[in-house]
C-alpha positions in Angstrom: 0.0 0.0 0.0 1.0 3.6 -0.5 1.4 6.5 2.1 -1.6 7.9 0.5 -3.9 5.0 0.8 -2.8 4.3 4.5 -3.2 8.0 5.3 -6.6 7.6 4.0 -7.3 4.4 5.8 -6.8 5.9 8.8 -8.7 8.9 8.4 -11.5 6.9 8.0 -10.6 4.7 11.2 -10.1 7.9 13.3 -13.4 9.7 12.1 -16.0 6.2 12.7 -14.3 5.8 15.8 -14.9 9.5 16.8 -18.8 9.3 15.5 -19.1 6.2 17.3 -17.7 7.7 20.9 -19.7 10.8 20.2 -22.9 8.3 19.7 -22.2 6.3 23.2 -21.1 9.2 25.1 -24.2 12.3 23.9 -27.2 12.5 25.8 -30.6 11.5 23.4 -31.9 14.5 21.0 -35.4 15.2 22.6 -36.6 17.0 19.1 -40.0 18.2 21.0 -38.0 21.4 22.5 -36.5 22.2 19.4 -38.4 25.1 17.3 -40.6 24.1 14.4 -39.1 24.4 11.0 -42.0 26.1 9.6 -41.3 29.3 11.8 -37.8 29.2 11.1 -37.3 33.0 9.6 -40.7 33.9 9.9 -40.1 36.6 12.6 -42.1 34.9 15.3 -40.4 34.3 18.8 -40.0 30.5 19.0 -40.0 29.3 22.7 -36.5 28.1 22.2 -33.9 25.8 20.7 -32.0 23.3 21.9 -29.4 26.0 23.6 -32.4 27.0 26.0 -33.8 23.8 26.7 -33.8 23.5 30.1 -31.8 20.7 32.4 
């Protein structure tokens, strides 16, 4: 193998095993806080995103 195609290999090793620590390790998405889409730009005041969601 080249440098190029084990540079590449591991790349890919490093980032799946990143995702995959970031998976086990992140607390669940609740996607019922998060602002609708549809208002998204519309000028009304959303009740808040996932930065205000509280603890």
């Amino acid at each position: 193998m080249t440098q190029q195609t084990t540079l590449r290999i591991a790349f890919w090793l490093v980032l799946v095993a990143f995702l995959a620590w970031d998976y086990q390790h992140s607390a669940p998405v609740d996607l019922r806080y998060e602002a609708p889409l549809i208002a998204a730009g519309s000028g009304q005041a959303s009740q808040g995103g996932h930065c205000s969601m509280p603890d």
